[in-house]
C-alpha positions as CSV (number, residue, x, y, z in Angstrom):
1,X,6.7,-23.8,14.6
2,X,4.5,-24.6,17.2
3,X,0.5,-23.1,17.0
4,X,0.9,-20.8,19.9
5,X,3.8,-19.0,18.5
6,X,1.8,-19.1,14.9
7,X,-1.0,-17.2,16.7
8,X,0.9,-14.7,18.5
9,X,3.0,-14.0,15.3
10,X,-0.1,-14.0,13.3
11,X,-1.8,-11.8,16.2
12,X,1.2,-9.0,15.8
13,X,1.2,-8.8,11.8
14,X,-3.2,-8.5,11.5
15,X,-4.3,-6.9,14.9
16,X,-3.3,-4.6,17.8
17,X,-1.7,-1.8,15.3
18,X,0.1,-4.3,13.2
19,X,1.2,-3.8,9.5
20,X,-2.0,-5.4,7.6
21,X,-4.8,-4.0,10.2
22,X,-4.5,-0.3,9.2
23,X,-6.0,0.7,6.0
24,X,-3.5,2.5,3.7
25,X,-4.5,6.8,3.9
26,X,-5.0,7.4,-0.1
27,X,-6.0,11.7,-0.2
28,X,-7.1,11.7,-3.9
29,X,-6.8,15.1,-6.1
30,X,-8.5,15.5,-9.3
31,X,-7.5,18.4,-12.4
32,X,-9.6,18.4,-14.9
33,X,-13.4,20.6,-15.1
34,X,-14.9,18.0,-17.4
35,X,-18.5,16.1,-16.0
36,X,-16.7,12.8,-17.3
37,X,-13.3,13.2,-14.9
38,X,-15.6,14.5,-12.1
39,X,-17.7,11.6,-12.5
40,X,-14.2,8.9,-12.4
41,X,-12.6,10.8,-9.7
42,X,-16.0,10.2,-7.5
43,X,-16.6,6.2,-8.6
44,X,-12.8,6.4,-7.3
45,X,-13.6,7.7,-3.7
46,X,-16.6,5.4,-3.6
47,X,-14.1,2.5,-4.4
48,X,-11.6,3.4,-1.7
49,X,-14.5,3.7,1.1
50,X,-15.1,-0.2,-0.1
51,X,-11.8,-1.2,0.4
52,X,-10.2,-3.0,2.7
53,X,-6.9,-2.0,2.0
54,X,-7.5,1.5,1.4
55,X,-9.2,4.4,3.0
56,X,-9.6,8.4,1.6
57,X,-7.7,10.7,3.6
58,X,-9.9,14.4,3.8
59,X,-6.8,16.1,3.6
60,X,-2.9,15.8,2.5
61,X,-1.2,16.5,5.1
62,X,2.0,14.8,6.2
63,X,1.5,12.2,8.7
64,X,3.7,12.0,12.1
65,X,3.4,8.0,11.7
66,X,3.3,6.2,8.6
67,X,2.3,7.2,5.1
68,X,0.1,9.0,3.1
69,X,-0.3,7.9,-0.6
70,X,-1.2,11.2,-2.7
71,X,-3.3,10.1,-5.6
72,X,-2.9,12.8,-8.6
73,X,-5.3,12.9,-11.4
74,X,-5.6,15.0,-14.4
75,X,-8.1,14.3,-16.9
76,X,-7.8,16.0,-20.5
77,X,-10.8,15.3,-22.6
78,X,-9.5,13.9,-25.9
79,X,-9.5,16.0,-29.0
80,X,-11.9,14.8,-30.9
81,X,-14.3,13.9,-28.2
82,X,-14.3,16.9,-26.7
83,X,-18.2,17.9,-27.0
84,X,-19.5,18.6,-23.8
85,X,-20.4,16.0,-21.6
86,X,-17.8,14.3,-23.2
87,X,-17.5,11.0,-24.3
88,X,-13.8,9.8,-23.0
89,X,-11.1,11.2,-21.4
90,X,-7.4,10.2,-21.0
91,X,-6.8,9.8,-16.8
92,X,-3.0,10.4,-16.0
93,X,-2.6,9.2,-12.6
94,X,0.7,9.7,-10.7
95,X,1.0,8.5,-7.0
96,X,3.5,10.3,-4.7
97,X,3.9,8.5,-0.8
98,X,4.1,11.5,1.6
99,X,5.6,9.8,4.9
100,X,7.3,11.3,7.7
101,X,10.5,13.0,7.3
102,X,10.0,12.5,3.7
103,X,8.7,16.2,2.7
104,X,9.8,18.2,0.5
105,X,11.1,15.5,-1.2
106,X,8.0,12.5,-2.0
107,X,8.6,9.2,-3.9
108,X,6.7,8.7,-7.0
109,X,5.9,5.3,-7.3
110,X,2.7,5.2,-10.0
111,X,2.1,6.5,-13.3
112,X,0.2,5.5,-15.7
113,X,-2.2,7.1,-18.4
114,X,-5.6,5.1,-20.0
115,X,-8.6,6.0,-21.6
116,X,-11.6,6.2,-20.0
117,X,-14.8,5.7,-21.3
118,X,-18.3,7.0,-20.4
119,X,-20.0,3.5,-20.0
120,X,-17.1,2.4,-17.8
121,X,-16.0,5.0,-15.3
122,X,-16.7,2.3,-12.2
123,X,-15.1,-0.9,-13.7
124,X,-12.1,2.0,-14.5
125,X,-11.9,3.2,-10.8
126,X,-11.7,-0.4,-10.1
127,X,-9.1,-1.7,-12.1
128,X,-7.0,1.2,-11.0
129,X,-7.2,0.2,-7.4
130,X,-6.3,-3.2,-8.1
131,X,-3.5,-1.9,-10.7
132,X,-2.2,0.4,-7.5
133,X,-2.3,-3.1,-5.3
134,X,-0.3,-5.0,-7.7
135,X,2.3,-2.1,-8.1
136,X,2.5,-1.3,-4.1
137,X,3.2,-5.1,-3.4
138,X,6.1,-5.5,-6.1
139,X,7.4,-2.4,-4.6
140,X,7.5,-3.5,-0.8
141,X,9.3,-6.7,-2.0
142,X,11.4,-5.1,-3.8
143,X,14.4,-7.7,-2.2
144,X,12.6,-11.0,-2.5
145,X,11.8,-12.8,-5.7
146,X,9.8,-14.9,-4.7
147,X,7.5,-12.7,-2.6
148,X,7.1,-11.0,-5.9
149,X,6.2,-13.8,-7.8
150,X,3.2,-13.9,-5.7
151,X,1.9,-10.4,-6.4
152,X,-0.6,-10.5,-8.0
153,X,0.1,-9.0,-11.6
154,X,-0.8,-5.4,-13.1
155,X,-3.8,-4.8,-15.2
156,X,-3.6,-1.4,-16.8
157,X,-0.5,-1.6,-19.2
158,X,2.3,0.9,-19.1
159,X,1.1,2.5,-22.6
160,X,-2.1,4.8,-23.3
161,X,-3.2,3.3,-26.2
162,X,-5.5,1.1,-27.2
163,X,-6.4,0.1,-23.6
164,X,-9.7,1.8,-22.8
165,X,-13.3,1.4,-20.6
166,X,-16.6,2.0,-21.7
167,X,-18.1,2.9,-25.4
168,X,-17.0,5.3,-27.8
């Protein structure tokens, strides 16, 4: 390929409305009346506002273009932890894409449950986001191998236990 047609291919992918210059509309919902989840659900919004592939949508309503990513957390303080502010908390995040058309019926791409420590609620909101990039890109390359091979990989494992942030 010649440069010009690189640019103007490159040109319609990154800018003017192409696929990789929006940021991805992520409304995020929180269950749970603990300090501890309030305090993860916030380092979460404050990760999302410094992304570059993300941004928080105010509300969840179903776009006319595009998608909407519904983030779901509940946060249930673990049973023997459960002295107020507590100490950990198990996060269950589910991730619905609310698109166009799609309602009533959304597509639930992401859950996964981890532990969630008091010392390490940022470096959890964190690794979830880049957890939620690996996952999206396997998913949109569903067809090709070999775009999937360079995903990059998953970080929070598909089990609850003994994967956890912070100090007990």
């Amino acid at each position: 390929m010649t440069r010009s047609v690189l640019f103007v291919l490159a040109y319609a992918l990154l800018g003017a409305g192409g696929v990789w210059a929006q940021r991805q509309p992520i409304y995020v919902s929180c269950k749970g009346s603990d300090r501890l989840g309030g305090q993860f659900a916030a380092a979460l919004r404050r990760e999302l506002d410094r992304s570059s592939m993300y941004e928080v949508a105010p509300a969840p309503e179903i776009p006319k273009q595009g998608t909407l990513f519904h983030l779901s957390i509940a946060m249930v303080c673990m049973p023997d932890k459960c002295e107020e502010p507590a100490r950990r908390v198990v996060a269950n995040v589910e991730i619905e894409t609310l698109g166009a058309g799609a309602w009533p019926l959304p597509d639930v791409w992401y859950m996964k449950s981890f532990l969630v420590g008091r010392g390490g609620v940022d470096r959890a909101a964190r690794s979830l986001l880049t957890d939620i990039g690996a996952r999206w890109c396997r998913m949109s390359h569903y067809s090709s191998a070999t775009a999937i091979a360079r995903c990059p990989k998953e970080v929070l494992p598909d089990v609850l236990l003994p994967y956890s942030w912070g100090h007990y």
